[in-house]
C-alpha positions as CSV (number, residue, x, y, z in Angstrom):
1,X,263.9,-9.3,204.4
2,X,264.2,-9.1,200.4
3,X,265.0,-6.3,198.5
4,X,261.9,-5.9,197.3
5,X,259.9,-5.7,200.8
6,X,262.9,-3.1,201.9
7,X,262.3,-0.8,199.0
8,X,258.1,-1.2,200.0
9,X,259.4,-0.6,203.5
10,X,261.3,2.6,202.3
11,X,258.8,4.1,200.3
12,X,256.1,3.8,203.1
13,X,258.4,5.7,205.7
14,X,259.5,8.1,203.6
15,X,256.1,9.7,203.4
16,X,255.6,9.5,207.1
17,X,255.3,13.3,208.5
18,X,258.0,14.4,210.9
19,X,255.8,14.0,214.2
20,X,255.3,11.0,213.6
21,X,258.0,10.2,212.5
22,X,259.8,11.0,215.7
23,X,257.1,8.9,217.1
24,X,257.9,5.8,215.2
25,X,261.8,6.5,215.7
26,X,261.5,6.7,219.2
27,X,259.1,3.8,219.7
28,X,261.3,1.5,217.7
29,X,264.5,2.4,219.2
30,X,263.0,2.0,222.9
31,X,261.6,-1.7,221.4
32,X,265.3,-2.7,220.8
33,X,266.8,-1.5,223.9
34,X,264.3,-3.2,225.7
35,X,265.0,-6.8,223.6
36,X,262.2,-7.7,222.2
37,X,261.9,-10.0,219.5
38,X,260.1,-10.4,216.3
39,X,260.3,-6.6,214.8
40,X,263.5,-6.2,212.6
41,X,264.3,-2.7,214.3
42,X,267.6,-2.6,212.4
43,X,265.8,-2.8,209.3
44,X,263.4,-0.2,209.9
45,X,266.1,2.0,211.2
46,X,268.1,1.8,208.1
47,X,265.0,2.7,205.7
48,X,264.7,5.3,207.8
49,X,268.0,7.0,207.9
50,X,267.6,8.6,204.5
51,X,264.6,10.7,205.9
52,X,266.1,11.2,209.2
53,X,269.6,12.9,207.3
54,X,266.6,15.5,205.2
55,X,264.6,16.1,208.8
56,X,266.8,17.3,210.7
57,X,268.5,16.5,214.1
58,X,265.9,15.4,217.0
59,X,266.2,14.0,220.4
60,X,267.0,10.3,220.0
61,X,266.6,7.6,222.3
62,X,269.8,6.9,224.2
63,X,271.7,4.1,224.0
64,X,274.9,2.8,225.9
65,X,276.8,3.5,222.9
66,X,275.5,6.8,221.9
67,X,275.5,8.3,225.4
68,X,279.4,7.1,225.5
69,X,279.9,8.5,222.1
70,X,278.5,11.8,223.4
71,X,282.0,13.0,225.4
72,X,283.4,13.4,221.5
73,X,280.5,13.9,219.3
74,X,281.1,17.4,218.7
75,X,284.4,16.4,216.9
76,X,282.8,13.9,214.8
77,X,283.5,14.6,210.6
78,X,281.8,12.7,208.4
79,X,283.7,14.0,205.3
80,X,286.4,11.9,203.8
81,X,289.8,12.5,204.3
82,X,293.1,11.3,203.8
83,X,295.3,12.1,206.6
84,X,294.7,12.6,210.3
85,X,293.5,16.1,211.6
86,X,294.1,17.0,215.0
87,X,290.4,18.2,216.6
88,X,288.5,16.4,214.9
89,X,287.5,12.3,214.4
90,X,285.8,10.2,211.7
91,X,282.4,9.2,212.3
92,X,283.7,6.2,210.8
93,X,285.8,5.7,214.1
94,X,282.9,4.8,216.1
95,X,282.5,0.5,214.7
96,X,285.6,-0.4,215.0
97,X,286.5,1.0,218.5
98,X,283.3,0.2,219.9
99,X,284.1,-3.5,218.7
100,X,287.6,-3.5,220.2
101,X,286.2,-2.0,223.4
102,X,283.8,-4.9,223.6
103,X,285.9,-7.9,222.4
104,X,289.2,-7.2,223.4
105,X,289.8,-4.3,225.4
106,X,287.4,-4.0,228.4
107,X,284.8,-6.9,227.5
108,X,283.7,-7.6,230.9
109,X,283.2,-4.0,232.4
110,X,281.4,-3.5,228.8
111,X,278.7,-5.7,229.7
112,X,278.1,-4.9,232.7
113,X,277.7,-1.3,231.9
114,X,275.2,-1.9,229.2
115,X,273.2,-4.0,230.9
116,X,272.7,-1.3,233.7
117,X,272.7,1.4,231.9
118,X,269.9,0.0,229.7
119,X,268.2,-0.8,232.9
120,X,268.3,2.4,234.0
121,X,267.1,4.0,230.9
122,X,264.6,1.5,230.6
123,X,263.2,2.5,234.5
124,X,263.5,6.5,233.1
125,X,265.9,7.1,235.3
126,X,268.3,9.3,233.3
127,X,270.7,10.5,235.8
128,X,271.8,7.5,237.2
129,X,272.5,5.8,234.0
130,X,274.5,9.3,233.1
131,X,276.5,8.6,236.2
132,X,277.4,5.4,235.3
133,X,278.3,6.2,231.8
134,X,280.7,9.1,232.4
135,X,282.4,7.0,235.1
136,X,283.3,4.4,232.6
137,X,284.0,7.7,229.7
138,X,287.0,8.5,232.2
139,X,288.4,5.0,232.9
140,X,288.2,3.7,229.3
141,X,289.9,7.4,228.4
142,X,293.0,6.5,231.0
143,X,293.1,3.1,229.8
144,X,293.3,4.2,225.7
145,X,295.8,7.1,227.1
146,X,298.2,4.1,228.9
147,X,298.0,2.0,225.4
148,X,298.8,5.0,223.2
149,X,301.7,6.3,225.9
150,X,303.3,1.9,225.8
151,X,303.1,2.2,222.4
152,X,305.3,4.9,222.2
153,X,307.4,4.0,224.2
154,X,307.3,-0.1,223.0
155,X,305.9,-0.2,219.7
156,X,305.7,-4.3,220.5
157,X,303.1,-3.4,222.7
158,X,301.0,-2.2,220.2
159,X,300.1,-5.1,218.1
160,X,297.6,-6.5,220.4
161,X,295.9,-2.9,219.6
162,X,296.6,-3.3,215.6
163,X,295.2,-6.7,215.2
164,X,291.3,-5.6,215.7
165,X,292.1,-2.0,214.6
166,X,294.5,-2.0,211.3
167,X,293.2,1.9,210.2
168,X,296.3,4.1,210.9
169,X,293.8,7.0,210.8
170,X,291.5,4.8,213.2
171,X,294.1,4.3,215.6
172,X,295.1,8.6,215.5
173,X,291.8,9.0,216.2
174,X,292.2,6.7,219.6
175,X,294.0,9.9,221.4
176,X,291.6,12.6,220.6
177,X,288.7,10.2,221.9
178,X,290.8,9.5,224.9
179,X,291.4,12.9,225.7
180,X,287.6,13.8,225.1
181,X,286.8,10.8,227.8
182,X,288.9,12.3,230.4
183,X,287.3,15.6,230.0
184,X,283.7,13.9,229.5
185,X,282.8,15.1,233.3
186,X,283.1,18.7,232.1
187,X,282.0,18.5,228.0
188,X,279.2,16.6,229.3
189,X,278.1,19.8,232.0
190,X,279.2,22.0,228.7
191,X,276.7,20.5,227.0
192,X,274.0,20.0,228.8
193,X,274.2,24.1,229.1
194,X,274.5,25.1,225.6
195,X,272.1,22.6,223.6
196,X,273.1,22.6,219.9
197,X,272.9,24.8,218.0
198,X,274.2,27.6,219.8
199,X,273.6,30.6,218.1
200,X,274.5,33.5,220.3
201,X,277.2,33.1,223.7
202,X,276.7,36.2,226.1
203,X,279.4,37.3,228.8
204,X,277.5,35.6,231.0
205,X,277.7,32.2,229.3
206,X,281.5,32.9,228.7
207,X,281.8,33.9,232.3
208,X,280.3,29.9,233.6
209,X,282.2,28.4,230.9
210,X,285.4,29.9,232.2
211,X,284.9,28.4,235.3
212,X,284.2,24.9,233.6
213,X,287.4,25.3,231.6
214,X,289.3,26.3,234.5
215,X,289.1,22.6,235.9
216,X,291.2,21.0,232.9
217,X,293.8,23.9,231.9
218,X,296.7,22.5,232.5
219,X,295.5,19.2,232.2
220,X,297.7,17.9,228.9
221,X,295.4,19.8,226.6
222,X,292.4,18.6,228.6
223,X,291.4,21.8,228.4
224,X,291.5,22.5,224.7
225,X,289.2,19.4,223.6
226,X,286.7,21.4,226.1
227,X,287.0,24.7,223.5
228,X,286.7,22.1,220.3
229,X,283.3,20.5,222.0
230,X,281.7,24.2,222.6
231,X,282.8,25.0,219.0
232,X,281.3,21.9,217.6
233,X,278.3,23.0,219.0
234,X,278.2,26.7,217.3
235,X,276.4,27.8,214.6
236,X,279.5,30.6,213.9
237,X,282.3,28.4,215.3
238,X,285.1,31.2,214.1
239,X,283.4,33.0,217.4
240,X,284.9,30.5,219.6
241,X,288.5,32.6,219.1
242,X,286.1,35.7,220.7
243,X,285.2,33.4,223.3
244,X,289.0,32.5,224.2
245,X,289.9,36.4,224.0
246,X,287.4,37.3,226.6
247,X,288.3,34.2,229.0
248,X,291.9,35.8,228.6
249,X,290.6,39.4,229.2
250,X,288.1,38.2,232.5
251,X,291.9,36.0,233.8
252,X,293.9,38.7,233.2
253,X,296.1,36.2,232.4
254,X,296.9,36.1,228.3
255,X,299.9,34.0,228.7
256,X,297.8,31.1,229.9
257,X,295.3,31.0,227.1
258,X,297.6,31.9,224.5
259,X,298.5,27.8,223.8
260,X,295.3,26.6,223.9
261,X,294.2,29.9,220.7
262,X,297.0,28.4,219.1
263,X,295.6,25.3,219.1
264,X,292.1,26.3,218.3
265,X,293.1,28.5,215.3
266,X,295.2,25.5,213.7
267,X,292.2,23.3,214.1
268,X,290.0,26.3,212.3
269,X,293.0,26.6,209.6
270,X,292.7,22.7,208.9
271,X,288.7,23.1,208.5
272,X,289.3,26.2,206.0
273,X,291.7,24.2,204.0
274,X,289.7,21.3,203.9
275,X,286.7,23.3,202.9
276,X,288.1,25.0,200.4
277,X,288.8,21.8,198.7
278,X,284.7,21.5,198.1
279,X,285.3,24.9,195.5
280,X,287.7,22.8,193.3
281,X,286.3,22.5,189.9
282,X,282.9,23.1,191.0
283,X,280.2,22.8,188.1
284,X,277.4,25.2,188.2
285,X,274.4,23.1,187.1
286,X,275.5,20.2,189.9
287,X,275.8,22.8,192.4
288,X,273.3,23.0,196.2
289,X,273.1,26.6,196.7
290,X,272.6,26.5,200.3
291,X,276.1,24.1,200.5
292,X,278.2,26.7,198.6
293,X,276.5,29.5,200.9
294,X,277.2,27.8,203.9
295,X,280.8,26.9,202.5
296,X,281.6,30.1,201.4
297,X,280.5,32.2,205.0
298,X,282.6,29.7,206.9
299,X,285.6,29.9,204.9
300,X,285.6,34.4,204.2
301,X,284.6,34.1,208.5
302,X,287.0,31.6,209.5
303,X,290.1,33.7,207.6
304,X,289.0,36.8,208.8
305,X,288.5,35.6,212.1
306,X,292.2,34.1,212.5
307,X,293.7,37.4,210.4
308,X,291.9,40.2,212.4
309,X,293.3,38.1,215.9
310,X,296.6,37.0,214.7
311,X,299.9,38.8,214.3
312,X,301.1,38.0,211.0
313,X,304.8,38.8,212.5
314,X,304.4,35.6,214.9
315,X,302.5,33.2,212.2
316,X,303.0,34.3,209.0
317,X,302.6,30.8,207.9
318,X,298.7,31.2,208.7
319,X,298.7,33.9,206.7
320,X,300.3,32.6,203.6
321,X,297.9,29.4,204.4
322,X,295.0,31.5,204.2
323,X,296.2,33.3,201.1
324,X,296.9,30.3,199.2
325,X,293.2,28.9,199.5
326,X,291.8,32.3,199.2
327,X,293.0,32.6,195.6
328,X,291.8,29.5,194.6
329,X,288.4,30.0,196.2
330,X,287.9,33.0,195.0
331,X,289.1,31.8,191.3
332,X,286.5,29.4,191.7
333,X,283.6,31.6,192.7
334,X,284.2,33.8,190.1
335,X,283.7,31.2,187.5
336,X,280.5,30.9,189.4
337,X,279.4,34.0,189.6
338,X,280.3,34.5,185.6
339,X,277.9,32.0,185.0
340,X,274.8,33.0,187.2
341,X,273.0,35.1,184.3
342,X,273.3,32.4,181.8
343,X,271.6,29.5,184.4
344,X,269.1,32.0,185.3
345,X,267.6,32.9,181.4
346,X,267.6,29.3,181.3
347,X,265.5,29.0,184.3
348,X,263.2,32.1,183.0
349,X,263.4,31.1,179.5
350,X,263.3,27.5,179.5
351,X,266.7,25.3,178.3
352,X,265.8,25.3,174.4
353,X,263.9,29.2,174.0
354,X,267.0,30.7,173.0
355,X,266.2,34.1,174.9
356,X,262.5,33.9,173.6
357,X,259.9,34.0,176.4
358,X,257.2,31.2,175.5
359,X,254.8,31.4,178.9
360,X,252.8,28.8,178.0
361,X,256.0,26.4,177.4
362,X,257.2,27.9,180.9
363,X,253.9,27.4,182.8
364,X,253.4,23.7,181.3
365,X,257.3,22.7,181.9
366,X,256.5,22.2,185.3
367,X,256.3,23.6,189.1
368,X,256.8,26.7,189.4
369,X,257.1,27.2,193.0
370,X,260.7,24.8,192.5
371,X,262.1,27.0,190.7
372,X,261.2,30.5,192.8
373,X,263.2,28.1,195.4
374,X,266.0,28.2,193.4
375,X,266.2,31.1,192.5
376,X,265.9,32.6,196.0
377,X,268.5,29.9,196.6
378,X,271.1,31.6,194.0
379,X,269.8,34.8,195.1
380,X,270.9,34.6,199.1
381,X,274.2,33.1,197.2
382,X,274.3,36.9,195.6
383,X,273.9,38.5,198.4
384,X,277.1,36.8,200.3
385,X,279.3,37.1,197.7
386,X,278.4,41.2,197.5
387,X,279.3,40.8,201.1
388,X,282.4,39.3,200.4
389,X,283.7,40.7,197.0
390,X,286.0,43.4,198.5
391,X,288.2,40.8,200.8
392,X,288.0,38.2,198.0
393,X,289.2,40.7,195.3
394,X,285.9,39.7,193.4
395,X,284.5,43.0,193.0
396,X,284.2,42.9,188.8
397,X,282.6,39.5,188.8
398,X,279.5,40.7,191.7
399,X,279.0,43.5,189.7
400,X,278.6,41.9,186.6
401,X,276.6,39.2,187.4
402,X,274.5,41.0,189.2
403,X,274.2,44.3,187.0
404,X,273.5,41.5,184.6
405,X,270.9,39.9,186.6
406,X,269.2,43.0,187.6
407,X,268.8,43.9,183.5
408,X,267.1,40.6,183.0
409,X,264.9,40.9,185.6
410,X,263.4,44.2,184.4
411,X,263.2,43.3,180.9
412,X,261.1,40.0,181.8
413,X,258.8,42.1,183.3
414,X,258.5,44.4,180.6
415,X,258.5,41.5,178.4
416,X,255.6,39.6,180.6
417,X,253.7,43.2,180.4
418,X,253.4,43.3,176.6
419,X,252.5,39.5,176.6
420,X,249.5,40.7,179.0
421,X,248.6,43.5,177.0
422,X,248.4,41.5,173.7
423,X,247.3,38.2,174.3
424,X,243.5,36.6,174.7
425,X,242.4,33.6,176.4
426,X,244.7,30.6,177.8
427,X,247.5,32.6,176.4
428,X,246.7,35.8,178.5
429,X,246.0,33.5,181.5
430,X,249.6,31.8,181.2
431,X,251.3,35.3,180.8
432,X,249.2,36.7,184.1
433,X,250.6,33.3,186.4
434,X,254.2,33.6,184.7
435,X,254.1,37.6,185.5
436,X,253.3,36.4,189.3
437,X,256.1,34.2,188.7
438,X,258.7,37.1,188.0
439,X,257.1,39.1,190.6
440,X,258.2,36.5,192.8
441,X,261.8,36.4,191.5
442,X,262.5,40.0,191.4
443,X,261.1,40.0,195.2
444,X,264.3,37.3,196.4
445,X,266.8,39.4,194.3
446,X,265.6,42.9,196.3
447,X,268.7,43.2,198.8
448,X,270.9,42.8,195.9
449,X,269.2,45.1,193.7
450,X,269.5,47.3,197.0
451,X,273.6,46.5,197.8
452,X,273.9,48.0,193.5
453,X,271.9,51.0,194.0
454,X,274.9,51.7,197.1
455,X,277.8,50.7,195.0
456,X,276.9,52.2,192.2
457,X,274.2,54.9,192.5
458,X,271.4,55.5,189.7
459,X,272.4,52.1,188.2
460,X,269.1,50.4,189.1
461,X,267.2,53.3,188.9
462,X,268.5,53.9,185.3
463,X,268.2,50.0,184.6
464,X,272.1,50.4,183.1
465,X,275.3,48.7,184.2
466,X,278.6,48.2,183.7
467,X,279.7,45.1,181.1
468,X,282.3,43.3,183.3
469,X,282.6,41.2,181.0
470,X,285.2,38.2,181.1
């Protein structure tokens, strides 16, 4: 297909609605699994992955390879990296295994799998082709476990290996997958009980799953890939430390868990590091609000999560880990938060007004509903760092910027008011919709304006604040 039919081809999905979309996904996907010939389903799957990444996750068809891919999916990064982390794999692992398992490695048994497998999906008989998949997960994870153990023991051995695979980090990768295939009997009940994403775990849930994770401990770390695959799955994955605490607490037995938290909380430590990497020379007009939000509560959670449940006597190197990024995040933020006021007159006042409100400019410049979006977007951002100013030591910049914020706010909406009052016509008209748009605005910024009045009472009420300055 030319370029030019592909980019036709994108632009018609794109503005496909999301039931039907799912539709079209689904009916495509089962088209190629049964063979059929004549529709370019890999085409039409790659136009379509741009809209799929902005929809959201849904229920996919399944495929031999992603129903084996499923025993480690929950460990699956798609961030680039440099070195390997334990816990965690590179989406970009999938090829070039898949290709060794089905040229080299097992070729045969391969085959034969995905041919009944795809039968069986086919026939919408799900469980037996989940029997037969799991069965292979666990051979092909013994059979990866005996090449990586040769290897160590005769490096020789391990060149048949590095021919097809050449990535070092490909081939580190190899022994978390393995180790996820031999648990895949258990990660896959795990899963099939806690359907992503979980948002809450009760004692209940902890309760079954400690009966689950009973089965591997012991197992050569079995066990621990278990607690990575339930984290993966969390919408608060610092929790899964709570989780390990109460298995302890229900077994009596701290001792026994103690290995697999230490584990756990390393694989967390490597996360926080990695993500605070993301804060490094961030610049405010490129940044996605909702990324730095999300960034920000997972790393402030994650540290205070490992801090409140470690002893800093017995790993003080977590702490001084933790430390070290925390400065530099919070450096970071700071710069961020020092520049909030100034990107939000530019919002309310337009790039070139210089602090003069122009409605008509403002109303004409475009849609106004994008820009209460962002706002409410560097609003919720407020809000978490108030949350988090005391244990970031960022206290004078929160204030500021939003002391600063909050005096803009009300002197729009005088300003708006006086604009009302005086002008006639398409001029009053402009002011009335731009005085609906700072009603809007100072609506998303009301739990800050809220969290000020507590820290520093009479401040809103008065409309003063301090000058932080910088």
């Amino acid at each position: 297909m030319s370029e030019q039919k592909k980019s036709k081809l994108e632009a018609f999905l794109g503005d496909i609605v999301e039931d039907d979309l799912r539709k079209l996904v689904a009916a495509v996907e089962f088209d190629r699994l049964s063979g059929t010939r004549g529709l370019p389903h890999n085409t039409v799957l790659d136009a379509l992955r741009p809209v799929l990444r902005e929809g959201g996750s849904f229920d996919r068809v399944p495929t031999p390879q992603r129903m084996f891919c499923t025993a480690f999916e929950d460990l699956l990064q798609t961030l680039p990296r440099k070195q390997k982390q334990f816990g965690r794999i590179s989406r970009t692992t999938i090829n070039p295994v898949w290709d060794w398992l089905s040229t080299e490695a097992v070729p045969e048994q391969l085959a034969k799998i995905e041919e009944e497998v795809t039968r069986h999906i086919l026939d919408q008989n799900q469980e037996a082709a989940w029997a037969l998949v799991i069965a292979f997960q666990v051979e092909v994870g013994r059979y990866i476990q005996k090449i990586a153990d040769d290897a160590v023991r005769q490096p020789t051995q391990f060149k048949s290996l590095n021919k097809h695979i050449s990535d070092n980090l490909v081939l580190a990768d190899m022994r978390d997958i393995a180790n996820c295939l031999l648990a895949a009997p258990q990660i896959r009940q795990m899963q099939m009980r806690f359907p992503r994403p979980i948002q809450e775990i009760t004692s209940r849930d902890i309760a079954w799953f400690e009966r689950l994770y009973k089965e591997l401990n012991g197992q050569d770390r079995l066990s621990v890939y278990l607690l990575l695959s339930l984290m993966g799955r969390m919408t608060r994955p610092w929790e899964i430390l709570t989780v390990i605490e109460v298995m302890a607490e229900f077994s009596g037995e701290t001792e026994k868990y103690l290995r697999d938290w230490k584990f756990v909380c390393e694989v967390l430590l490597s996360d926080l590091e990695h993500v605070a990497t993301y804060f490094d020379g961030l610049r405010i007009e490129r940044i996605h609000w909702l990324e730095l939000q999300e960034n920000l509560t997972f790393f402030v959670n994650v540290g205070d999560a490992i801090a409140s449940s470690n002893d800093p006597e017995q790993h003080p190197e977590w702490v001084q880990r933790i430390a070290v990024c925390g400065r530099g995040v919070s450096k970071e933020v700071g710069r961020v938060l020092e520049r909030v006021p100034a990107l939000l007159n530019t919002i309310f006042y337009g790039e070139d007004a210089n602090g003069t409100l122009n409605v008509a400019r403002f109303v004409a410049s475009g849609d106004t509903q994008a820009k209460v979006a962002e706002v409410q977007a560097i609003a919720e951002f407020l809000e978490d760092a108030m949350a988090f100013a005391e244990c970031m030591g960022l206290e004078p910049e929160v204030h500021y910027s939003v002391s600063k914020v909050y005096q803009t706010v009300r002197h729009l909406k005088n300003e708006v008011m006086q604009q009302i009052q005086l002008c006639r016509g398409s001029e009053r008209n402009a002011a009335i919709s731009y005085a609906e748009f700072v009603a809007q605005v100072s609506n998303k910024f009301k739990p800050c304006f809220a969290r000020l009045e507590e820290m520093e009472p009479g401040l809103v009420r008065s409309g003063q604040g301090r000058n932080f300055g910088t």
